[in-house]
C-alpha positions as CSV (number, residue, x, y, z in Angstrom):
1,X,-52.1,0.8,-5.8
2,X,-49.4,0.9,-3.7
3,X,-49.7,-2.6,-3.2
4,X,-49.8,-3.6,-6.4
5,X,-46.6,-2.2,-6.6
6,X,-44.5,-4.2,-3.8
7,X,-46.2,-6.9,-5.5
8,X,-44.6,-5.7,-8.2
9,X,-41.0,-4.9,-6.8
10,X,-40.8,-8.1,-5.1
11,X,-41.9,-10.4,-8.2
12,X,-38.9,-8.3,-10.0
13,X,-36.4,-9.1,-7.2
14,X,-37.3,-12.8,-7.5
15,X,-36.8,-12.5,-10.8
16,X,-33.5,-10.9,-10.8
17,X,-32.4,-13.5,-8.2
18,X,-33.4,-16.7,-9.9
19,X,-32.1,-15.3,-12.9
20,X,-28.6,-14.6,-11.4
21,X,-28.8,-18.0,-9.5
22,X,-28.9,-19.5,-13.0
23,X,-26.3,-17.5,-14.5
24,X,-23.7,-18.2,-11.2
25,X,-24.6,-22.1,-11.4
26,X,-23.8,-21.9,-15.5
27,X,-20.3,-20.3,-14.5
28,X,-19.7,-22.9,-12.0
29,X,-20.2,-25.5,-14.4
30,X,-18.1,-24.0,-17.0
31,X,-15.2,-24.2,-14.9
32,X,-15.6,-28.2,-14.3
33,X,-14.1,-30.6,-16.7
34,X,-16.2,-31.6,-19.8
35,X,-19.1,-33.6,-18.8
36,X,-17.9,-36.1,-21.8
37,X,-14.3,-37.1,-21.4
38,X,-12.3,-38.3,-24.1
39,X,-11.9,-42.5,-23.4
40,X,-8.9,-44.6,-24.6
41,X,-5.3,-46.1,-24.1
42,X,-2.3,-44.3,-23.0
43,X,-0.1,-45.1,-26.1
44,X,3.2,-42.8,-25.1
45,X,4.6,-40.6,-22.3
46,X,6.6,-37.7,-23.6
47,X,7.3,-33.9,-22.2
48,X,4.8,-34.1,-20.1
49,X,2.0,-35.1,-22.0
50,X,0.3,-38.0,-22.6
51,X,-0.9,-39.0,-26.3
52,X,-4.5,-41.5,-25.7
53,X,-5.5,-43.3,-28.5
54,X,-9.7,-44.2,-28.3
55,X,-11.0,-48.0,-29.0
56,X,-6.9,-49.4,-29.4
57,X,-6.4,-53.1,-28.7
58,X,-2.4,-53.0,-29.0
59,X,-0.6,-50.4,-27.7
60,X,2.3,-52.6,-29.1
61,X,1.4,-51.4,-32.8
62,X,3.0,-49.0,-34.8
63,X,1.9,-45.7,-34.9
64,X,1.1,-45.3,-38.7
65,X,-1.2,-48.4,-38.2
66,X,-4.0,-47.0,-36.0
67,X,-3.0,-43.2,-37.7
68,X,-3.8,-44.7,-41.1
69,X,-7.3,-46.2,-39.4
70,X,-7.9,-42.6,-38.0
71,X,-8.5,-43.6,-34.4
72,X,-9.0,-40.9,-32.4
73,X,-5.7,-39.8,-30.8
74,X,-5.0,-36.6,-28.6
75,X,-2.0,-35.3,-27.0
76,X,-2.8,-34.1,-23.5
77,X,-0.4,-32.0,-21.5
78,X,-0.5,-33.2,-17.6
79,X,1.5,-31.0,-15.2
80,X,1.1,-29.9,-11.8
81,X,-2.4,-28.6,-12.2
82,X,-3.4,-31.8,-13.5
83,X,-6.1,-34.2,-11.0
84,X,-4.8,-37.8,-11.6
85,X,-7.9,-40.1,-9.7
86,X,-7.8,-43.9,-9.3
87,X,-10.8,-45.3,-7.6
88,X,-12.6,-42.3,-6.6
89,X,-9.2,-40.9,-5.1
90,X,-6.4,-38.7,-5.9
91,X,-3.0,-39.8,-6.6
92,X,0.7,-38.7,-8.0
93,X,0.8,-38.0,-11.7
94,X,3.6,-40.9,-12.0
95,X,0.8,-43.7,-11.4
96,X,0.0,-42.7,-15.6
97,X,1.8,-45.8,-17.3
98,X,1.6,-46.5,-21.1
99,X,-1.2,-49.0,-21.7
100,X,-3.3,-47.6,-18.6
101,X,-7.0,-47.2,-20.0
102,X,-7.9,-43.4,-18.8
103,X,-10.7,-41.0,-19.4
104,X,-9.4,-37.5,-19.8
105,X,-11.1,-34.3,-18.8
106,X,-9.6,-31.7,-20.9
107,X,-9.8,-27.3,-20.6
108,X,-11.3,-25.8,-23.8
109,X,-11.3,-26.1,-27.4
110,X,-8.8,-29.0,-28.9
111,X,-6.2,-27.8,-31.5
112,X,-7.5,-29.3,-34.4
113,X,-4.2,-31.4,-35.8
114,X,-3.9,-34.8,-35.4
115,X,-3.3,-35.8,-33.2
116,X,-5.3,-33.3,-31.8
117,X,-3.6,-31.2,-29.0
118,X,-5.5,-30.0,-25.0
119,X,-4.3,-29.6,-21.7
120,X,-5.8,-31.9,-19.4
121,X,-7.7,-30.8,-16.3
122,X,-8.4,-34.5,-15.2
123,X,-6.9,-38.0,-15.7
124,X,-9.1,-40.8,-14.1
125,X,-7.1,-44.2,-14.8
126,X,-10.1,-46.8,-14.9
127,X,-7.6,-49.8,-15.9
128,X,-4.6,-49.8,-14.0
129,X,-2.8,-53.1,-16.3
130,X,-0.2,-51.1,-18.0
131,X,2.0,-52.3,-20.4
132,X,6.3,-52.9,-20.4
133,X,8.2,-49.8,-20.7
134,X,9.1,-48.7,-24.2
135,X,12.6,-47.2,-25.7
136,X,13.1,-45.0,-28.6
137,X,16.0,-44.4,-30.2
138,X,17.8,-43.3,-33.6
139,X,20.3,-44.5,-35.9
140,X,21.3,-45.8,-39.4
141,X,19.2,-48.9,-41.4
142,X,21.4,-51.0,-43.0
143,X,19.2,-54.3,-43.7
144,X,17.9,-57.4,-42.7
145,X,19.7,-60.4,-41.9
146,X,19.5,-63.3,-41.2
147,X,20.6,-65.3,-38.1
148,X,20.3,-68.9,-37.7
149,X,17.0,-68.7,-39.1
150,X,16.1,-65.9,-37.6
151,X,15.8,-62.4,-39.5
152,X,17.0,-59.2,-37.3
153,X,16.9,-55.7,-38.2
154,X,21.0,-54.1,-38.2
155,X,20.6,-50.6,-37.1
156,X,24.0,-48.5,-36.7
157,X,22.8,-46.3,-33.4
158,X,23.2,-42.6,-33.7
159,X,26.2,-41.2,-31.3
160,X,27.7,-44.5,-31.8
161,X,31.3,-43.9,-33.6
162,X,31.4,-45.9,-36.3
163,X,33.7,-48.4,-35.8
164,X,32.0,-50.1,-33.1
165,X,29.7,-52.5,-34.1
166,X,25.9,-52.3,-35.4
167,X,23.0,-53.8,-33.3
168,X,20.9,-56.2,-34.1
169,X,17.1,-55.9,-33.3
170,X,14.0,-58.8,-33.6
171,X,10.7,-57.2,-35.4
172,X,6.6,-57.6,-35.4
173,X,5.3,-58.7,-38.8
174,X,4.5,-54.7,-39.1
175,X,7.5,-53.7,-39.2
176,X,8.3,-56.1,-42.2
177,X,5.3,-54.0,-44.1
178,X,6.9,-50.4,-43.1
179,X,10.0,-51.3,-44.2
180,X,8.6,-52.9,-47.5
181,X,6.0,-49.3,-47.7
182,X,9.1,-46.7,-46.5
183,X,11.2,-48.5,-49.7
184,X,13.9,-47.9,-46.9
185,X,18.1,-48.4,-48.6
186,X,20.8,-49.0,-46.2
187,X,22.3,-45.7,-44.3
188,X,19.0,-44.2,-44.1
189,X,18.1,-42.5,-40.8
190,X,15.1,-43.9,-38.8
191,X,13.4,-43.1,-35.2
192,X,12.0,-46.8,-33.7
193,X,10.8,-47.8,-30.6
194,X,11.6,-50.9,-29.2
195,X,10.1,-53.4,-25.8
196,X,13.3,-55.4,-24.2
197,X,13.7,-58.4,-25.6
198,X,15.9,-61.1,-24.2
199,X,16.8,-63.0,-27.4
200,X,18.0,-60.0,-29.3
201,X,18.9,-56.1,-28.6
202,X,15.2,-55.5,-28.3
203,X,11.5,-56.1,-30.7
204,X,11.2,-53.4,-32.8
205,X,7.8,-52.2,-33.2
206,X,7.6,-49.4,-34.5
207,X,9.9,-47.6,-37.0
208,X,9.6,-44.2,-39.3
209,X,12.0,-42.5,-41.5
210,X,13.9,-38.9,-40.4
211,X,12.7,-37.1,-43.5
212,X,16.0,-34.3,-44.1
């Protein structure tokens, strides 16, 4: 009898131990990254986040093109907490360029907006080709001209007094649809973003309306 019941006690202490091995291993894993990161393109760099957009070919395309497709895009806060890992090792958050391909590890639920919204817990660049820096800026639409055969945007810049003169931008083909779509009039105020361009003030390629 009595030992049938060490039997007993130890088969329960196995038990409990295998059982709370299980349960210490599950915690562990819950505090790892998702096993399924969220692939795509670094389309911006803003406050400290980063906004990836999945399965984009362009990352020189305006925004409403690949929002109106409903690509998958995500904001992803990256601060010092952040693990940024290029070939198997870590490295400063400032190696994150726009056009990088990434997978990103991310803590939690997303917000559910779209973009949708997370923290990242791990960025691992897996293409490091990143594309030219881009500019965004503000101002005044006043048309389209054109200039010796070629047709420019005129933009009066915001913070620019008036009298000095407006700037002159070259476009993508998109950016001939927005305008047409937005049914934009001269002295409305727009946000675009811009790549230098050496023949003009910049190529706009991306534009939006400041809705007052």
């Amino acid at each position: 009898m009595k030992k049938a019941l060490h039997i007993l006690m130890l088969s329960s202490i196995a038990f409990i131990l295998i059982v709370t091995g299980c349960a210490t291993e599950d915690n562990d894993l819950d505090l790892e990254p998702g096993s399924e990161p969220i692939s795509g393109t670094v389309y911006s760099i803003e406050n400290e986040r980063i906004l990836v957009v999945s399965d984009l070919d362009d990352v020189n395309i305006p925004r409403s093109e690949w929002f109106d497709q409903g690509k998958r895009a995500v904001y992803f806060t990256v601060d010092e907490d952040t693990v940024v890992e290029l070939d198997g090792e870590q490295v400063e958050t400032d190696l994150i360029a726009r056009g990088q391909k990434v997978d990103v590890y991310h803590e939690g639920a997303l917000a559910e907006s779209y973009p949708e919204q997370g923290k990242a817990v791990k960025v691992v660049i897996t293409d490091t080709e990143s594309a030219e820096e881009a500019y965004t800026d503000s101002g005044r639409y006043i048309g389209i001209m054109v200039n010796e055969s070629v047709e420019l945007l005129e933009i009066e810049i915001s913070g620019v007094p008036e009298e000095m003169e407006s700037r002159f931008f070259r476009f993508t083909d998109q950016i001939w649809i927005i305008v047409d779509e937005l049914d934009l009039e001269p002295e409305d105020e727009i946000i675009f973003r811009y790549l230098e361009d050496d023949e003009s003030e910049g190529l706009v390629f991306d534009l939006w309306r400041i809705e007052n």
